[in-house]
N, C-alpha and C positions, 0 to 999 in steps of 0.2 A: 619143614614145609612152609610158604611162604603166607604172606595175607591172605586170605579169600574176601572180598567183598563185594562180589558181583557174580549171578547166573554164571555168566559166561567165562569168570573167571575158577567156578568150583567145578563147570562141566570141562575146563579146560585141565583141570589137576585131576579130576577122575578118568580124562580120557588117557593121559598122561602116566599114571601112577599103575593103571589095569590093563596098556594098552589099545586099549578100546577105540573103534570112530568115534567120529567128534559128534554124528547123530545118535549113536547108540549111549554114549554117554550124557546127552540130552535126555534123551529117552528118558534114562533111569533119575536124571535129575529131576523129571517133571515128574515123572512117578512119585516119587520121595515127596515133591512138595504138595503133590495134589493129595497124597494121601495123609497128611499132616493136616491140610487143611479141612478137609472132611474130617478128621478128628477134632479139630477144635471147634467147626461149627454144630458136632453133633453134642459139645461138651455143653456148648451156649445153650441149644435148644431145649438138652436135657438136662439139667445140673444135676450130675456127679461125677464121682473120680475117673479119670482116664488112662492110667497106667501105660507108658511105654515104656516097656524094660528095657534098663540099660541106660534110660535119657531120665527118666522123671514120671510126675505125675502132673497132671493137667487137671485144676480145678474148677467151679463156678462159684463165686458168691457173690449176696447181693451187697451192695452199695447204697445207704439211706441217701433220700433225697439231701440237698444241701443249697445254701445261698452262697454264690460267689459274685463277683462283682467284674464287670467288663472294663479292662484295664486302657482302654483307650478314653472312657467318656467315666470310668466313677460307677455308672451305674450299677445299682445292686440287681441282680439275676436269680431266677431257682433254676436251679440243677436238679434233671429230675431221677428218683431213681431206678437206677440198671445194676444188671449182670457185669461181675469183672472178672474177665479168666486170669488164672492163677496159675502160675508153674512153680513146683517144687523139684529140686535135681537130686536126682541118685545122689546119695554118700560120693560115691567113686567122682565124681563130678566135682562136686564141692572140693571134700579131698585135692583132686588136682587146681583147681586156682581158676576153674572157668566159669 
């Protein structure tokens, strides 16, 4: 299978590989990403594990405040602290090299 790095280039291999119009494989590609996305923002809002089987698992933790420094002028800056989502990949995943 070749590169994918574009919407229009994974809705154009699933339309490709299943047969499918080129809307209905949009379709299912917007499906897929909206549904990913409301998983990680329900991960953010509520931190714990997110489990999708077969891909990984989705985590929140927090991140202590910290000083870093603004690389155009030197200045030192606080960085305040947040939430950082976490991805852990299925065995199977790892395993193959992705």
């Amino acid at each position: 299978m070749a590169s994918i790095d574009t919407m229009d280039a994974l809705e154009a291999s699933i339309s490709t590989e299943f047969s499918l119009s080129g809307k209905k494989a949009h379709d299912i590609v917007s499906a897929v990403f909206e549904g990913t996305k409301s998983l990680l923002v329900a991960s953010v809002k509520d931190p714990q594990f997110r489990l999708v089987t077969k891909l990984g698992v989705f985590e929140t933790r927090k991140a202590a405040p910290k000083v870093g420094r603004n690389p155009r002028t030197g200045e030192t800056i606080h960085i305040p602290a947040k939430n950082k989502l976490i991805f852990k990949p299925t065995k199977a995943i790892v395993d193959a090299g992705l």
